[in-house]
KOLMAR-311289 format. One line per field, with one value per residue: x, y, z of N, C-alpha, C in turn; residue in three letters. Coordinates in pm, whole numbers, plus 50000, padded with zeros to 5 digits. Example, Ala and Ser with C-alpha at 12.3 -4.5 7.8 and 13.67 -1.06 7.14 Angstrom:
// KOLMAR-311289
n_xx [51319  51285] .
n_yy [49431  49775] .
n_zz [50780  50708] .
ca_xx [51230  51367] .
ca_yy [49550  49894] .
ca_zz [50780  50714] .
c_xx [51320  51290] .
c_yy [49670  50003] .
c_zz [50780  50787] .
rest [ALA  SER] .
// end
This chain:
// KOLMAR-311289
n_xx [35266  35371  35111  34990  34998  34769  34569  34552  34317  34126  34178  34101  33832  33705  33707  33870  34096  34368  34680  34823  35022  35170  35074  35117  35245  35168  35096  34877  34811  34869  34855  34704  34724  34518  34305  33980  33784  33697  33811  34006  34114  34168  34337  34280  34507  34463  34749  34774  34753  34960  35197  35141  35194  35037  34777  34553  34366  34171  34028  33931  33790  33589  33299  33230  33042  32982  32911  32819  32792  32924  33154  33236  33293  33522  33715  33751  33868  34129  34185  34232  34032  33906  34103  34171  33865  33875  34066  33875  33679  33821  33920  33645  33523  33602  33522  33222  33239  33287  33098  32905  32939  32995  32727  32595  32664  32982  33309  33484  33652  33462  33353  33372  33397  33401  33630  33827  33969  34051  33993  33830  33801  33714  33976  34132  34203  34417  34405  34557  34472  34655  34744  34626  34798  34885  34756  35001  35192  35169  35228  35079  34914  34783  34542  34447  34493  34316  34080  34066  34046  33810  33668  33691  33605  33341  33312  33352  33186  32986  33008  33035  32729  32642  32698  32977  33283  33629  33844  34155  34249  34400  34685  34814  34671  34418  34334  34437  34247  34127  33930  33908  34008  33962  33882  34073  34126  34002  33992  33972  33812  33531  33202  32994  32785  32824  33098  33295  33505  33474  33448  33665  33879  33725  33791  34051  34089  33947  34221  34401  34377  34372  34619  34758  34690  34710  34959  35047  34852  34755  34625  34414  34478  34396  34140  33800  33662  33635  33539  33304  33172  33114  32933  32725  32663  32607  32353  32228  32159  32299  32378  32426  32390  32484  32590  32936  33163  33377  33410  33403  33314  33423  33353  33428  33371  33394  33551  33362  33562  33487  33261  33405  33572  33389  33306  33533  33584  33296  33388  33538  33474  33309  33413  33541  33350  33288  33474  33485  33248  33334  33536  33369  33229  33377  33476  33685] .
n_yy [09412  09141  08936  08961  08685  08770  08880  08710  08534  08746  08796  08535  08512  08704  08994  09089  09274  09312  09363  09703  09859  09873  10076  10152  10070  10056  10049  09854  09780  09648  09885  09825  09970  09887  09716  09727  09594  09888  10072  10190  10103  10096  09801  09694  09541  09374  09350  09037  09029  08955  09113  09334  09661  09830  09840  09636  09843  09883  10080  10146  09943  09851  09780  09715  09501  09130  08853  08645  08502  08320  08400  08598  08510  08344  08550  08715  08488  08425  08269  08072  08102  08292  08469  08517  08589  08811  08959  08947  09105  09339  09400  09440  09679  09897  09866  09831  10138  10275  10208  10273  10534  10687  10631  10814  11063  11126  11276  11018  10712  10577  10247  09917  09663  09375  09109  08799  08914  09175  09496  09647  09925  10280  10446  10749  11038  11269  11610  11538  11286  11079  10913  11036  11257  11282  11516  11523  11562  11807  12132  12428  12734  13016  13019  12848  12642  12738  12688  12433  12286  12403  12233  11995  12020  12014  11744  11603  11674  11552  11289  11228  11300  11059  10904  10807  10860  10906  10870  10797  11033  11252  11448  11231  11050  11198  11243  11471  11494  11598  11765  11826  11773  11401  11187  10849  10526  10401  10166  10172  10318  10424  10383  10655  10675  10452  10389  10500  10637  10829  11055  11204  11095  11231  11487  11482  11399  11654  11829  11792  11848  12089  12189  12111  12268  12475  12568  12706  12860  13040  13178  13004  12744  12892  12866  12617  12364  12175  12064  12239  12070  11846  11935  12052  11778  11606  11768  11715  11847  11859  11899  11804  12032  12210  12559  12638  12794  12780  12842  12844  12819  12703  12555  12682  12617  12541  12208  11931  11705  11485  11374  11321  11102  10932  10842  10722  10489  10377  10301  10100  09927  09820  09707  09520  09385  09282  09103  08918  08815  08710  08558  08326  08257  08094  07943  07928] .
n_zz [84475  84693  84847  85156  85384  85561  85420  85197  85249  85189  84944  84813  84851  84744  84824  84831  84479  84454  84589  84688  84799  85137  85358  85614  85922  86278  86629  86675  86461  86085  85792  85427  85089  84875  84582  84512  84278  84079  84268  84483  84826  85160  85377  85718  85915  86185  86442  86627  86969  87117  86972  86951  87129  87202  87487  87668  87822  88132  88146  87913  87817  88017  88092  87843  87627  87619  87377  87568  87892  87882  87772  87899  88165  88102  87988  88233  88382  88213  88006  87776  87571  87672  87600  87369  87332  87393  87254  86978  87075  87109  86841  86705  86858  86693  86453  86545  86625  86408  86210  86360  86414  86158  86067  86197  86124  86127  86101  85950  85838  85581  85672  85459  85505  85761  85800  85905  86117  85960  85874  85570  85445  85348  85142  85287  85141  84974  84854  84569  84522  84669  84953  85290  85478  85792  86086  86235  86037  85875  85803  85984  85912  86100  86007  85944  86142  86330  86182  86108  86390  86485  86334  86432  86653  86650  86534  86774  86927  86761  86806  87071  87051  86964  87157  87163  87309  87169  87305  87197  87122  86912  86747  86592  86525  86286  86015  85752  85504  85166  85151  85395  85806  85898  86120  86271  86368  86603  86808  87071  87135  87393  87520  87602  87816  87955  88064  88350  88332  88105  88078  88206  87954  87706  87825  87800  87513  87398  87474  87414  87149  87139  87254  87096  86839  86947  86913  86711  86712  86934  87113  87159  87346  87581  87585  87690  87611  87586  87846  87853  87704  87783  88028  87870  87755  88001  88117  87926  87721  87532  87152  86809  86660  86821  86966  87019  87273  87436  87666  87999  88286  88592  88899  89208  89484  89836  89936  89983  90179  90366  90221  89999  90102  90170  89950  89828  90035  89966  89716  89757  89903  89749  89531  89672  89745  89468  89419  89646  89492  89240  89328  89480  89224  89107  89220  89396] .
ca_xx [35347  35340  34992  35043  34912  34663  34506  34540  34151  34042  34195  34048  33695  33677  33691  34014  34136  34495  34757  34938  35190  35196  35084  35185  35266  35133  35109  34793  34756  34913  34764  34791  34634  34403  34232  33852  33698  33807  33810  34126  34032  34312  34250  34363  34498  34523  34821  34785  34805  35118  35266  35097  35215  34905  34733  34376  34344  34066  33983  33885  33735  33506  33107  33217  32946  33039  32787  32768  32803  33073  33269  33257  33372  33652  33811  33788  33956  34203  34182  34298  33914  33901  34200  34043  33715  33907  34072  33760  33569  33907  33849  33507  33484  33674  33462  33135  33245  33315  32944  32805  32965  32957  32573  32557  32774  33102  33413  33547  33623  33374  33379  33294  33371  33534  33662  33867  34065  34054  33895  33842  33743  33722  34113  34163  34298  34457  34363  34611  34441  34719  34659  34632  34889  34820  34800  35146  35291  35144  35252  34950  34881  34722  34409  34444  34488  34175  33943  34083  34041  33671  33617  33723  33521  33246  33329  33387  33007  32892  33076  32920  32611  32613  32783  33092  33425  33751  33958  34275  34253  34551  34723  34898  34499  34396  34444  34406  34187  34107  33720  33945  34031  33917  33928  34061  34184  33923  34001  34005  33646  33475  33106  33049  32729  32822  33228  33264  33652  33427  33426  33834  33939  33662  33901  34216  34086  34000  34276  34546  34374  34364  34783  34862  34645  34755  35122  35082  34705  34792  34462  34331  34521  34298  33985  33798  33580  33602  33450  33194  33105  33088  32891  32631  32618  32571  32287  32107  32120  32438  32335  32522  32403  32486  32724  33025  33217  33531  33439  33366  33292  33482  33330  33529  33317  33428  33571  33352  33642  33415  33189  33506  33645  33280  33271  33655  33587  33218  33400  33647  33398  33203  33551  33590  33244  33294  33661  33421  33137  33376  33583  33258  33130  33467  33448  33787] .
ca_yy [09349  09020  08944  08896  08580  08773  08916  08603  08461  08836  08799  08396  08536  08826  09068  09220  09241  09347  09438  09802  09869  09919  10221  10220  09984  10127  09978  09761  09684  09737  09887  09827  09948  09759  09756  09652  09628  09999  10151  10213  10134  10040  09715  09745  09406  09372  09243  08990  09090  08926  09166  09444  09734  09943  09756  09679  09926  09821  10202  10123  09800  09896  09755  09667  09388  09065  08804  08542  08484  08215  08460  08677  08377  08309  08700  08690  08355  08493  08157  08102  08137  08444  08577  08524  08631  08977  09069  08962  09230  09512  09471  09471  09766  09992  09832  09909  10237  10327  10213  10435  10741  10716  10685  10971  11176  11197  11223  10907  10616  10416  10080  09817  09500  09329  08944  08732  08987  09239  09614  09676  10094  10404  10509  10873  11060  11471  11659  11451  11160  11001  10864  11152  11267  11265  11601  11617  11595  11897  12248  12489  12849  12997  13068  12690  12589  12777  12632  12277  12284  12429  12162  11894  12041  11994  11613  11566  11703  11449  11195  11229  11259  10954  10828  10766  10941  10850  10812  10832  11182  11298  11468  11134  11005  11236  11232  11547  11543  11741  11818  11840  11644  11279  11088  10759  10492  10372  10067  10217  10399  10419  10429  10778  10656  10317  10370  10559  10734  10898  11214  11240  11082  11300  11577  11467  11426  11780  11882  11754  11899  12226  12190  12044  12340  12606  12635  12799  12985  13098  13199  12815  12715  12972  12806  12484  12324  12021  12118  12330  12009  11769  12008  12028  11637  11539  11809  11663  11960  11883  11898  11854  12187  12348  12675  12598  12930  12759  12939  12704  12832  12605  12527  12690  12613  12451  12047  11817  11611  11416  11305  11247  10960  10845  10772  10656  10415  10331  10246  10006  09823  09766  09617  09389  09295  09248  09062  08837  08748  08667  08410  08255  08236  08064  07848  07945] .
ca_zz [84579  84721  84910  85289  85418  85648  85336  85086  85236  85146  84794  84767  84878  84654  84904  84756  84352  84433  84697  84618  84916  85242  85390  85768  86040  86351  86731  86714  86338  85987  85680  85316  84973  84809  84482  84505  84188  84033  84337  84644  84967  85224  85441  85855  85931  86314  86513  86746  87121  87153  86884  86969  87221  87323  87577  87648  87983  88182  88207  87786  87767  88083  88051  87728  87602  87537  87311  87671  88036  87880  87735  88027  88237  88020  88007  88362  88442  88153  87976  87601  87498  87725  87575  87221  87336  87457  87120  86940  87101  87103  86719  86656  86882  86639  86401  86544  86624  86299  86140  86446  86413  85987  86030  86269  85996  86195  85981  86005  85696  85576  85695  85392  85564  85835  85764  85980  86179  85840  85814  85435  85480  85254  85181  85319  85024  84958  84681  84496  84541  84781  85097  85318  85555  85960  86061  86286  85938  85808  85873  85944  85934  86250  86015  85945  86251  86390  86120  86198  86515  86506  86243  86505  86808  86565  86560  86838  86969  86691  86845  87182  87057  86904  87289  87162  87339  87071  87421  87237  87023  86888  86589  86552  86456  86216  85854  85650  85385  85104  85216  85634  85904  85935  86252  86262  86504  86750  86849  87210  87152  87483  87574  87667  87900  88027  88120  88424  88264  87938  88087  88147  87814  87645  87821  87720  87370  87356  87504  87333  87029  87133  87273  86932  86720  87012  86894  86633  86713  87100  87145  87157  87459  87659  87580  87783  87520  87677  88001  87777  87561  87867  88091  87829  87770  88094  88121  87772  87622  87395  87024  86715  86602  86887  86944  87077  87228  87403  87766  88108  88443  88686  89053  89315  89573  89933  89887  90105  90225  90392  90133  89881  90202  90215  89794  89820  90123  89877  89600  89800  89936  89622  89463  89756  89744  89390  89396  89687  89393  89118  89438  89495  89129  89025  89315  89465] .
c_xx [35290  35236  35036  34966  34800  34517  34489  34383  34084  33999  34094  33885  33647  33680  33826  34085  34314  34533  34841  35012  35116  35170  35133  35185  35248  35090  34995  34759  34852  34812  34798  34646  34633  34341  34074  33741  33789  33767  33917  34060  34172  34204  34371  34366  34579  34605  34798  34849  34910  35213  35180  35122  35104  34791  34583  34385  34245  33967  33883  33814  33616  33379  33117  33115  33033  32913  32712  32806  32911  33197  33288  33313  33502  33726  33833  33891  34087  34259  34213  34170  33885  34009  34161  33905  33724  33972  34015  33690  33664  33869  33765  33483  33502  33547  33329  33101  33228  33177  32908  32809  32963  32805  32541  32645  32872  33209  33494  33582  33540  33394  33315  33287  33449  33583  33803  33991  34103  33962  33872  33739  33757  33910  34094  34229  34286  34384  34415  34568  34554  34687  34730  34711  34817  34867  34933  35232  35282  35171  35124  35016  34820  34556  34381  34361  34327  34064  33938  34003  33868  33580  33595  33600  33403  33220  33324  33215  32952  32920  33020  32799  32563  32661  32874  33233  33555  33827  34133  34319  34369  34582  34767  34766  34390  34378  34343  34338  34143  33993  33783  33985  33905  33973  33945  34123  34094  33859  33934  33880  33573  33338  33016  32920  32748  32994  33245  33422  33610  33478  33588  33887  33885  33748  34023  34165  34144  34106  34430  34517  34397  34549  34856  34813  34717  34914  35114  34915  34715  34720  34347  34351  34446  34151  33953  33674  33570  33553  33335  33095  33079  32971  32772  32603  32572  32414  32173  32060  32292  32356  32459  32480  32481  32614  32788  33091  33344  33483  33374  33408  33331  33411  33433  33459  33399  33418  33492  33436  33571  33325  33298  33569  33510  33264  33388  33648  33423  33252  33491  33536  33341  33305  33560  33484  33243  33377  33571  33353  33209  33434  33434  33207  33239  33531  33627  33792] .
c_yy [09211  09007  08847  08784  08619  08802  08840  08586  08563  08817  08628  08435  08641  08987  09171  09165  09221  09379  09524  09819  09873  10033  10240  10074  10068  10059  09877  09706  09742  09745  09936  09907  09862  09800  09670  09663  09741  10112  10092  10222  10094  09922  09698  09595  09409  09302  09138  09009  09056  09001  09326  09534  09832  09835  09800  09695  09879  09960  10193  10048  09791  09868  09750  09494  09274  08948  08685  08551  08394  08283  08567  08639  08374  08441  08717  08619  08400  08353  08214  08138  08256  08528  08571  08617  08829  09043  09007  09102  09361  09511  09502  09595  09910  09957  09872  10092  10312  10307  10319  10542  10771  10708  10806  11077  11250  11162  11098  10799  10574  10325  09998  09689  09396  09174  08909  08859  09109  09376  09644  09829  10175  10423  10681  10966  11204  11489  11641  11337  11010  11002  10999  11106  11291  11406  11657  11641  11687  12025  12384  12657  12930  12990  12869  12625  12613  12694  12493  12267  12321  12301  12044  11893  11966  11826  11557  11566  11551  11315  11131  11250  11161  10823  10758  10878  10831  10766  10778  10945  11258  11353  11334  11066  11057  11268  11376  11542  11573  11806  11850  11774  11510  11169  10957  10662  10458  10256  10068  10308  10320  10450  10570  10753  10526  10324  10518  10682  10787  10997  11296  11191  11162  11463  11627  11467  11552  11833  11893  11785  12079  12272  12212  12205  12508  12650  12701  12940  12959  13063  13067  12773  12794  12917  12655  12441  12182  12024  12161  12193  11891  11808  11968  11864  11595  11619  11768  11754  11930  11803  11873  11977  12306  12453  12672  12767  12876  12839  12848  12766  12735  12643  12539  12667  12498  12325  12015  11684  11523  11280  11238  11091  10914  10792  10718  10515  10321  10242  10128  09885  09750  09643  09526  09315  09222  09107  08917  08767  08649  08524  08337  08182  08112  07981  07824  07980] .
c_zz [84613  84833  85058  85330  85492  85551  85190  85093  85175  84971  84720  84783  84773  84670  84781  84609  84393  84573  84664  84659  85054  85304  85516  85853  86215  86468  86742  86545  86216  85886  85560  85256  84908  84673  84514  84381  84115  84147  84451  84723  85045  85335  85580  85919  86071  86383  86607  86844  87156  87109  86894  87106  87284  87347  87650  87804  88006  88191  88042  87753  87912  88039  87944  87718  87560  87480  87451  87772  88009  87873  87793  88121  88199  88008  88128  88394  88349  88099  87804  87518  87540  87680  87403  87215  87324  87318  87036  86980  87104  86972  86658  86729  86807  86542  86389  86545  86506  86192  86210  86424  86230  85962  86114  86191  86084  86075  85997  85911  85698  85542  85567  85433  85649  85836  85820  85985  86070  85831  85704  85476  85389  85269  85192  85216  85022  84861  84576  84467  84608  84858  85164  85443  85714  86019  86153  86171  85808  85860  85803  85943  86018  86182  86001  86061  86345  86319  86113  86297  86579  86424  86323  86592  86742  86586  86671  86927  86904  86739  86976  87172  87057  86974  87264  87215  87257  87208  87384  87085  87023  86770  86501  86457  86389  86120  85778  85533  85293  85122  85409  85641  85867  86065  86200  86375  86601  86785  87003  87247  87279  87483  87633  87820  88010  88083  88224  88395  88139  87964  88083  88050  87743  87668  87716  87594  87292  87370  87467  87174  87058  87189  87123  86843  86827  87005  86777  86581  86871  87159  87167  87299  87566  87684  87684  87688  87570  87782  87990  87748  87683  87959  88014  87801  87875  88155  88002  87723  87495  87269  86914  86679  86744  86877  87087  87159  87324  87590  87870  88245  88561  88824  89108  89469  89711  89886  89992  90145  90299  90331  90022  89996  90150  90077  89764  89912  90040  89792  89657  89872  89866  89544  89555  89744  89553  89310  89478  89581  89294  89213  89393  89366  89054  89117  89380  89578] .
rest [UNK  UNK  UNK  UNK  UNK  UNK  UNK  UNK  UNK  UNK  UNK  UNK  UNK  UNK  UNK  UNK  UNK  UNK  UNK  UNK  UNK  UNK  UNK  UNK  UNK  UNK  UNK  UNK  UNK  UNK  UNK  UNK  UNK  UNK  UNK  UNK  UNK  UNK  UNK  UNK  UNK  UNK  UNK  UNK  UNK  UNK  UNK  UNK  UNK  UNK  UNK  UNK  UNK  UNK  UNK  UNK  UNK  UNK  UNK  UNK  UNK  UNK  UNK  UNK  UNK  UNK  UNK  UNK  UNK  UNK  UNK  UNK  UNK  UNK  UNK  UNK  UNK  UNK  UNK  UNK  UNK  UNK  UNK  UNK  UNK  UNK  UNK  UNK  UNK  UNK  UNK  UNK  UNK  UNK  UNK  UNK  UNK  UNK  UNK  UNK  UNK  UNK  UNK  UNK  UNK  UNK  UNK  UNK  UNK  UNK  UNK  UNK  UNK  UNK  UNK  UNK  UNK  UNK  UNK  UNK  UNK  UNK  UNK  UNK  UNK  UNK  UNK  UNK  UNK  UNK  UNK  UNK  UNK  UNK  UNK  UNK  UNK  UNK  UNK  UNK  UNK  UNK  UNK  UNK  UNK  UNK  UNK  UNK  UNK  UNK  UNK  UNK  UNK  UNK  UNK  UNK  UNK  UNK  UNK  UNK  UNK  UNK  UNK  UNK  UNK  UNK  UNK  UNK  UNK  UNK  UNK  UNK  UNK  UNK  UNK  UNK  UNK  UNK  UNK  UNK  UNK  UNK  UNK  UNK  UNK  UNK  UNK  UNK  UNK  UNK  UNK  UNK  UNK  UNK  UNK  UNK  UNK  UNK  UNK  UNK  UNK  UNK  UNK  UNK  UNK  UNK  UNK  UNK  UNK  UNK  UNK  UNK  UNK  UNK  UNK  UNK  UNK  UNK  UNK  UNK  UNK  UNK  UNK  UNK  UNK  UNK  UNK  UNK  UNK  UNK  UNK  UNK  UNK  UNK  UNK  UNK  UNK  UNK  UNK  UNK  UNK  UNK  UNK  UNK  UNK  UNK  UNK  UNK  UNK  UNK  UNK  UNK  UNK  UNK  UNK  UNK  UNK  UNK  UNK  UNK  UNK  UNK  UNK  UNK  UNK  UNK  UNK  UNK  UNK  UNK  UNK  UNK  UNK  UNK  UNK  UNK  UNK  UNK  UNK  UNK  UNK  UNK  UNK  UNK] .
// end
């Protein structure tokens, strides 16, 4: 096929032999196959924010680092270098993510190289050697479904070990296979120690895996593995080896309505005093 202009500098650099098709168009980037040498890889060529529909939440991009105090300035003020500076760092975060959790041996592609706005990554491939399917577009078996789904939890531990929460875990971000699941997608990868929303996206992750795998294994939907797998993190006892069993003792104990005004009326002050610093620093 004809080589898209985003992926011509790849092809002029050496980065990429060939362009094969198209594999998906998908809300923050599209992605083709590639030939590199004699090996398929697919390369994830990101939209610009103007053209792109999933939006950088503040609940995501949270104590995210940036390389200066300039370019901290500039995302703030929400200036054309600050709006550069901001999807600079949404794609490199997928980016880093994806070295981190492939040296901590989470399933995930491996990254070979990222060049001007460009992922070049492992392609995902069946036991056909086609690019592998995402698993809402596979129909399981419940024994399936169970050994998925334990396969995931699994990941998902390794994931937080390695203080990363996905933050947007889904069947839709999955790709089947032939060795399992493979996570992919994490543009939107959160901090799991430094963003103060790890602990409810780390939820929802699970929890929308165990919805999606509990229609056709019941017995899933019963479980709290996310409550289990958080519980132990925040205690520093969560392991990748450890044994998972899916069971979570909830606190029913008396609400201190009191103390929840006194950390609601905390946190409002801190934002004003905060909303004050940035006035001051920006000389408004």
């Amino acid at each position: 096929m004809k080589v898209p202009a985003r992926l011509q500098i790849l092809v002029d650099e050496g980065l990429i032999d060939a362009v094969v098709r198209q594999l998906m168009s998908g809300k923050e980037a599209m992605v083709y196959v590639v030939r590199c040498g004699d090996e398929t890889r697919c390369a994830k060529v990101y939209k610009e924010a103007t053209h792109r529909s999933f939006r950088q939440a503040v609940d995501y991009t949270e104590n995210r680092k940036v390389k200066n105090t300039r370019q901290a300035r500039a995302m703030a003020k929400g200036t054309r270098f600050g709006r550069e500076s901001q999807e600079a760092a949404w794609q490199s975060a997928e980016v880093d993510a994806l070295y981190r959790l492939a040296a901590a041996g989470v399933r995930v592609p491996k990254p070979y190289n990222f060049f001007e706005g460009v992922l070049l990554m492992e392609l995902v491939a069946d036991a056909d050697g086609a690019a592998a399917p995402r698993l809402n577009d596979v129909m399981f078996t419940p024994d399936h479904a169970r050994a998925h789904h334990a396969t995931l939890m699994v990941e998902v531990v390794r994931m937080l070990c390695a203080g990363v929460v996905h933050g947007d875990l889904s069947e839709f971000n999955i790709l089947l296979a032939a060795d399992g699941p493979v996570i992919i997608d994490l543009p939107q990868a959160v901090d799991a120690a430094g963003n103060n929303h790890a602990k409810r996206m780390l939820l929802r992750d699970v929890n929308n895996l165990r919805d999606f795998f509990g229609r056709v294994a019941p017995e899933l939907l019963a479980t709290h593995f996310g409550a289990e797998i958080w519980s132990l993190y925040e205690r520093g006892v969560l392991t990748p080896e450890v044994a998972l069993t899916g069971r979570f003792e909830h606190k029913t104990g008396k609400v201190d309505v009191g103390g929840v005004l006194r950390e609601i009326d905390d946190a409002r002050d801190e934002e004003a005093a905060r909303r004050l610093r940035m006035q001051v620093a920006y000389g408004r």
